[in-house]
Every structure is written in C-alpha cells, then in structure tokens.
N, C-alpha and C positions, 0 to 999 in steps of 0.2 A: 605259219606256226610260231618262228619268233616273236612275231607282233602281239598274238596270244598269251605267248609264254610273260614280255615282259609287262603286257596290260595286268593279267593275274598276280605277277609279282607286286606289283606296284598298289593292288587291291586287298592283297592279302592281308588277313588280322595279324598275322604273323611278324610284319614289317612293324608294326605299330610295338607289340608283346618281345621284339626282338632284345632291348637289354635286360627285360625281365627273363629272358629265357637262358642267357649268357650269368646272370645272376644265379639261376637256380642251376646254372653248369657249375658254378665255381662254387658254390656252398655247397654241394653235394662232390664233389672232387676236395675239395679241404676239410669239409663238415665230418665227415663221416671217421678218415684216418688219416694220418700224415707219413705213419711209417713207411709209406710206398716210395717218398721222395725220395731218387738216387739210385733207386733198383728200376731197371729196365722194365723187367714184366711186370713186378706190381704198378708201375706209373702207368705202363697200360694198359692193366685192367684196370684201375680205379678212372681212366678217360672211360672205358667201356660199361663201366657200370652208370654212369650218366644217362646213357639212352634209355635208362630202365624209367625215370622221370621224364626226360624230354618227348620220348614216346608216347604219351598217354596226351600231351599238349598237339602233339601232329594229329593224330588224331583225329580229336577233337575238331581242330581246325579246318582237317580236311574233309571230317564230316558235313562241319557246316560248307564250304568251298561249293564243294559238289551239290549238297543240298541248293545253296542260293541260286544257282543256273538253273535249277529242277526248279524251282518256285518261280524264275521268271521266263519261263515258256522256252527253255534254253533247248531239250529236246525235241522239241514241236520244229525249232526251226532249222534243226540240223536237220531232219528227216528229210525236206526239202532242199536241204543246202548241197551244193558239189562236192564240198571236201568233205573226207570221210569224218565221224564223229570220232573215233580215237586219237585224233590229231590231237582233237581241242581238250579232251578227258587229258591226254601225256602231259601238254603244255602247262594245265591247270595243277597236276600231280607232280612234275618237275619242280614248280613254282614254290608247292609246300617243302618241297621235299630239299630245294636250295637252299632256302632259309635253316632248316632245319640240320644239313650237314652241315650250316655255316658255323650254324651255334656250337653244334661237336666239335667242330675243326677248330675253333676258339680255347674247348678244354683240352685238345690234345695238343696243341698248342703252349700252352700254360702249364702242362704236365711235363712237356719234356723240356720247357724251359728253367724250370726249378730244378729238374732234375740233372741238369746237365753235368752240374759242378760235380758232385759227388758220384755219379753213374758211373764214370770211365768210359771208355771205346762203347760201343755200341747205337740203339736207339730202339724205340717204341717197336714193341713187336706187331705187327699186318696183321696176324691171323687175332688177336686180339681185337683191332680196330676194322677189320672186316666182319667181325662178332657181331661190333657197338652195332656198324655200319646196316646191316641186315634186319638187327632187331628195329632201326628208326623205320626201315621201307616197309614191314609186315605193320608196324604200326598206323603211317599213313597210306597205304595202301586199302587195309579194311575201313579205316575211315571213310575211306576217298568212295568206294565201293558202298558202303553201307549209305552216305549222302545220298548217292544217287538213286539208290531203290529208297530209301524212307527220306523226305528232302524236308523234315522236322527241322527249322530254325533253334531250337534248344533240344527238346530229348534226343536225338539221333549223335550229335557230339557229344553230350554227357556220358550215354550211355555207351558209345564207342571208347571214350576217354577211360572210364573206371572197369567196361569189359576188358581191355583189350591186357590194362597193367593186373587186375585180378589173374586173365589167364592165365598170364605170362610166370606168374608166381605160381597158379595150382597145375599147370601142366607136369606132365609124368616125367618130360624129361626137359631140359636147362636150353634157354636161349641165351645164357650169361652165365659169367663165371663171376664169383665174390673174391674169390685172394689169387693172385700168380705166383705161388715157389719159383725158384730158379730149376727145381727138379721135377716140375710137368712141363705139360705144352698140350696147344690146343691138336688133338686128333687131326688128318685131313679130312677122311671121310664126313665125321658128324660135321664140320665144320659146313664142308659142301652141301651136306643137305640142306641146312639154315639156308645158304646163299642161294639154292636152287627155289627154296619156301617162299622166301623172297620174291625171287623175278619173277614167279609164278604169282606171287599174289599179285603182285603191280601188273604184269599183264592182267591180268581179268578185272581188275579195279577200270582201265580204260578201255578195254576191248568189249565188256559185257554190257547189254542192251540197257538204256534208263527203262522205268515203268513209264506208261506211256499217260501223258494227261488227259487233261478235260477235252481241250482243245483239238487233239488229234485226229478225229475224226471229219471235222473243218477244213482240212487238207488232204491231199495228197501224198499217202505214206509211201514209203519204199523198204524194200525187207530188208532184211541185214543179208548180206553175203554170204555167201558160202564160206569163203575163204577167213571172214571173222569168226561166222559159227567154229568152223572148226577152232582157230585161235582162241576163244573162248570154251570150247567143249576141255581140249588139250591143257588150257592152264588150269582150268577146275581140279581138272583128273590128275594133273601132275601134281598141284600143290595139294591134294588129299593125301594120293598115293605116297608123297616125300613126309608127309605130316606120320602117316601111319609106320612109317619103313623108319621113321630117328631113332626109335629105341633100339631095335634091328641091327643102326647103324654103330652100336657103339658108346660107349663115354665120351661125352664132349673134351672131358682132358684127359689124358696119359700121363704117363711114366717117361719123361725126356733120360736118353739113353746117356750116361756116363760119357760113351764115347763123341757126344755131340761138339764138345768145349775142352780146352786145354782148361785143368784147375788152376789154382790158383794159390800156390802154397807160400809159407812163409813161417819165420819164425824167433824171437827174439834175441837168441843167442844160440851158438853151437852145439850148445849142450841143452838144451831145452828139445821139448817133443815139437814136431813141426805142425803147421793147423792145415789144411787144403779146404777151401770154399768153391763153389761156382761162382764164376767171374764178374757175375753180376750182382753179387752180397760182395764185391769187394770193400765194402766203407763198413762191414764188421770188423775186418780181421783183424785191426788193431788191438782193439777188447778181446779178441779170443784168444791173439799170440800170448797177451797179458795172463789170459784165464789158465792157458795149457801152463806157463812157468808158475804159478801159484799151484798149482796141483804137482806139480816136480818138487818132491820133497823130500831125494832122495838123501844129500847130505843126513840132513837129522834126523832125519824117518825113513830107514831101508828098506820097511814093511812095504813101503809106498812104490808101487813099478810101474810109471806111466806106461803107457804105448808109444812106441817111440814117432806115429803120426796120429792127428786127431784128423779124423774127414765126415764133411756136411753131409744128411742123409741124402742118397741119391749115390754120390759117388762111391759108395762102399756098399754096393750092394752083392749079397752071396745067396748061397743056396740055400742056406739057415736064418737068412733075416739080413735085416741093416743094421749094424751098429752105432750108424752116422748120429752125427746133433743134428738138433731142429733149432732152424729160428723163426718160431711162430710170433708172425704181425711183430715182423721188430721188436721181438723181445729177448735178449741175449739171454735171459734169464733160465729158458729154454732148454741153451746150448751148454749153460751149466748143469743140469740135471743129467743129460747124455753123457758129458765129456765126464762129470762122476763114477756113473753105471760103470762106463769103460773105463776107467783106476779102479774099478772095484774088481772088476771083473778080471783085469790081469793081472791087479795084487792078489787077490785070494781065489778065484774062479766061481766056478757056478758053485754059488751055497743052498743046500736044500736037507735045511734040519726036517725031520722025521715029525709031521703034526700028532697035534694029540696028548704030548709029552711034555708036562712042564717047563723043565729045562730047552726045548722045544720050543715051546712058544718066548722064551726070552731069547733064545738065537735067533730068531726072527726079529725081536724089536730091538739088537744087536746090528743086525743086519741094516732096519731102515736107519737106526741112529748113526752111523758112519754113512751109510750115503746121503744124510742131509747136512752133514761135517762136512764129507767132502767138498758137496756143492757149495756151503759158506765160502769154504776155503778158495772154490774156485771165484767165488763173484770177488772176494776183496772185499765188501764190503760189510756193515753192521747188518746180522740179517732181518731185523724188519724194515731197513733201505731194500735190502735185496728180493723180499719178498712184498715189496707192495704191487700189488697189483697183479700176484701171479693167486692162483685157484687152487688148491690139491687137496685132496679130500682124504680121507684114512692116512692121515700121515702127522697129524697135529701132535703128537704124542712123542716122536721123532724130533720135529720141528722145535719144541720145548725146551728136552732134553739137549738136540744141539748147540741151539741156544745158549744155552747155559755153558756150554763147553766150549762155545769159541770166545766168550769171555771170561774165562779161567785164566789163572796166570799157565806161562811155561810149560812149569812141572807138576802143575794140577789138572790141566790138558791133556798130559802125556798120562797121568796115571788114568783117570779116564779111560782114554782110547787104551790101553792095554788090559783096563775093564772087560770093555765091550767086544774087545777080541777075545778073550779066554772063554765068551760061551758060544764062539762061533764053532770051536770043535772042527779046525781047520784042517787036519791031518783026517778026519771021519767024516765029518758034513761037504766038504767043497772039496770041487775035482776042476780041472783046466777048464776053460770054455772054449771052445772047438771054433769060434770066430775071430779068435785071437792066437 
C-alpha cells in the first residue's frame, strides 16, 4: 500500500500544479483582507477560508486520478487481484489529499507567522482549521468517487470542480465561516457533523464498487464482500443521515461565553474611563484607551459623563442587550460609534421625543447631531479622515451638521452644542437607561 501511495504521489497532476496551488493559497489569504493579521481567530479563519478555492482544485484532480485507473482497465484487474481494491482507492485518495493539506499547511503556516508579532499569547484556533481541514476531504472525496463511476478524462473533474464549490456556497447551511470575532466560536456539535460528513464521504469514495468495464466479462469476477457492502451501505447512510441532521445540529458559530478569557483592560491615566477588549484584539487597545480620554470631557464639559468602563461587545452582555463596541473587519471606526451611544446614553439617558410634533422631529435631529460630534470627537480625527471608508445611511444630515461643528472655533462649538441640547427637552423626553 505504501508503494501505491508514493507511486500516485509522484504521478499526481497535483505535484506538478503544487506552486501554483500555494500561489493561489497566499493571494486569497492576503488578497481578500489584511485586518486578520495579529488576531488569533481572524488569522484562522482567513487560513480556513482558503479551502473554499483549493477545494474545487482537489477535486478536480481527483476526479480525474480516479478516472485514469477506470480508463486503463484498473478495475478489471483488481477484481482478480489478492489485495483488496480499497487499499489502492485509500493510497490513491491519501495521495491527493497529501498534497493538498500540504498546500493549506503552507497558508496556516504563513498566517500565524505574520501574525505572531502583534497576536500576543496564544495561536491559531483547531476547530477553525479542522473546518478548513474537512471542507478539503468532502471536496476530494466526491471527486475521487465521482472518477471512478464516470472515469470522463475532462467533464467529470470540471464538473466535480465547479459542482462541488457552487454547492458549497448554495447549500442551507455553512461548511465555512467568513470573519472570527473574538466573541464567537465554532459550536462542537455542528462542527462534528462536518468532521463526521467528511469521513463518511472518504469512506465510500474508496470502499464503493467502480462500474464495471468492457472487459469484465473476459475474466473471472469475484463479488464484493459482505463486510465492504456493509462498509459502503453504512457510509452512504451515514454521510446522508449527517448531511440531513446539520441544520438540526445548530449554528455553526456561537456566542463564546464572557467567562471563557480574562479581559483585558487598560487605560490611559487614572482618571480617564478604563477600555476591556478580549485578549485577542489586544493590538486595538492603544486607539481606544486614546478614543475613551478624548470623550472624557468632563473639565470643560460637565454635561459629558462617561462611563467609568468602556467594554467590547461580548463582554457586557445583560438581559436588555449589549452595550459593548464592535470592531468590524478592523475598523476602529466602529468602536467609536458605540463608545458614543454609551456617553450619550449616560450623559442624558434614553431620549424618545414624542413623533409626529415638530419640535419632535428637531429633537431627533438633535439627538443624531451630538452622537455624530461625539464620535468625531472620539476618533481625533478630521471627520472625512474618520469617515472614509465607513457606510451609514439616514444619517448624512447629521454627519454635515457635525461637521461643521467640529470645525468651529471654541466658543462657536460650545454655543452649538447648547443649541442642540435645548430641544432635547432633557427633564420630559429622556429618563436613565437601565444598562447603565
């Protein structure tokens, strides 16, 4: 069986396609995003999102593999031969399948080597790269199986190649995850079914019968076993049954619990509000200890009452909601918008003027024009630096108006903002907010 395994290696198109396949590891691992570098989970999902392209090349590949023994009488002669035929099917599927983790092993590789510097403690998270790992083997698997019943030198790998990545995108539920928070995690159970999808398909990729040739009749056949049939009956039924039972199983990712990690707080000076991240966004907290003292303003502005902690969504989770900041796709930009809300919301509480009422609808555009001041104020920065790149919709009018007020002088600012308070109707519209 060794002898098999490394003759196939050595015959594979795969051996040849191999830097091309490492090529298309690493431009789709840099290509796609960069903010993953330094955070744990995102560097490994963005290694695990790889397999979603390398798959469709397995394949392929082991479409044709399998085919080419089916084309040169390879089944004809095992049916005569001593050793069983799933030896040489495993050997042949091992083969693809080697090259093929080589290539992933390469971007996970290079994922957590960039990332190392700024990560801190930790490392690539397993159930992420047993995700990748699962979605490569369902890929060469049906390949490898589909060769053998249709042993087509071109349509059989095409068609395996562009079914296998269409499914994988229109199926009901996820073989892959696109982004990793630090405040999910992959489920165990949905995770397991994948992994169970898996072994079940590679079993029956090598345990299930080829069709039989031209030739077969010329010889002396011999049946299959009992002991295969069943092996083959078993993985059919199991990898249907797992296929039908995922959605059953669950969300592939969760809600990782608060209590999983020590946060991670910190905070500019004594008197400043303090920030808590999960430990693996620790290469933001710089910018955000920055963002929470720029929003402490209470010398000049008493009106202003931060909180005296800011914390990432996840860790603040209550029975009324999360208050926490987000930092979507590395974008700090984000975690100004929240750490806002919350200086709004414990300087003046929940505001909820009375619609329908003129006066009414300007406490409302009161209302967005100081939480888009705020957030200027949190970034520090001029706000069309601060707003490049970010999306918000019904808010433009806000946006403008803040504008214009964080470049006012002083005491053309201040009268402003004591504007835009006097039609919030602070003592009748807005009451405490119960999360703070």
């Amino acid at each position: 069986m060794l002898k098999t395994y490394l003759t196939e290696l050595r015959r594979s198109p795969l051996l040849t396609a191999f830097p091309v396949m490492v090529a298309v590891d690493l431009a789709v691992l840099f290509g796609r995003s960069r903010y993953w570098i330094g955070v744990w989970p995102e560097a490994s999902v963005a290694a695990q999102i790889v397999t979603l392209f390398l798959g469709p090349v397995l394949a392929g590949v082991s479409a044709w593999q399998a085919g080419r023994a089916s084309r040169a009488g390879m089944p004809e002669f095992l049916l005569a031969a001593a050793r069983p035929a799933w030896r040489i099917e495993a050997a042949r599927l091992a083969a693809t399948l080697t090259l093929g983790f080589l290539a992933y092993g390469i971007g996970c590789v290079v994922a957590a080597a960039v990332s190392f510097r700024d990560a801190g403690p930790g490392f690539l998270w397993p159930s992420y790269l047993l995700l990748g790992a699962a979605t490569l083997v369902i890929f060469a698997s049906v390949g490898h199986l589909a060769g053998r019943l249709w042993p087509s030198p071109g349509f059989t790998p095409i068609v395996c190649a562009l079914g296998c990545f269409i499914s994988m995108l229109s199926l009901p539920f996820r073989f892959n995850v696109l982004a990793g928070p630090p405040d999910t995690h992959l489920n165990p159970l949905p995770l397991a079914v994948r992994l169970f999808v898996a072994l079940a398909l590679a079993v029956l990729a090598v345990a299930a019968p080829s069709l039989p040739g031209k030739s077969e009749r010329e010889i002396t056949t011999r049946e299959l076993p009992w002991r295969t049939r069943g092996v083959v009956l078993v993985s059919a039924v199991g990898a249907g049954l797992a296929l039908t039972a995922a959605p059953a199983a669950g969300e592939l990712r969760g809600e990782r619990p608060a209590t999983a990690t020590t946060p991670l707080c910190e905070r500019v000076d004594e008197n400043a509000p303090s920030v808590c991240v999960w430990p693996e966004h620790r290469k933001y907290l710089p910018e955000l200890t920055r963002m929470a003292q720029r929003l402490d303003a209470r010398p000049s502005r008493p009106w202003i009452r931060p909180p005296a902690e800011f914390r990432e969504f996840g860790l603040a989770r209550t029975r009324l909601g999360d208050p926490g900041f987000d930092i979507a796709e590395g974008h700090v930009r984000t975690a100004a918008i929240a750490m806002a809300d919350q200086v709004f919301r414990t300087s003046f509480g929940w505001c909820t003027p009375p619609r329908g009422k003129p006066e009414a609808r300007r406490a409302w555009q009161a209302i967005d024009n100081l939480h888009m001041w705020l957030e200027y104020q949190a970034t520090g920065q001029d706000p069309a630096v601060a707003d490049e790149g970010l999306h918000q919709s019904g808010v433009e009018t806000a946006r403008r108006n803040a504008a214009q007020a964080v470049r006012m002088s002083p005491p053309d600012q201040e009268k402003w903002i004591a504007e835009e308070r006097g039609h919030l109707r602070e003592n009748t519209w807005c009451e405490p907010d119960a999360r703070f």
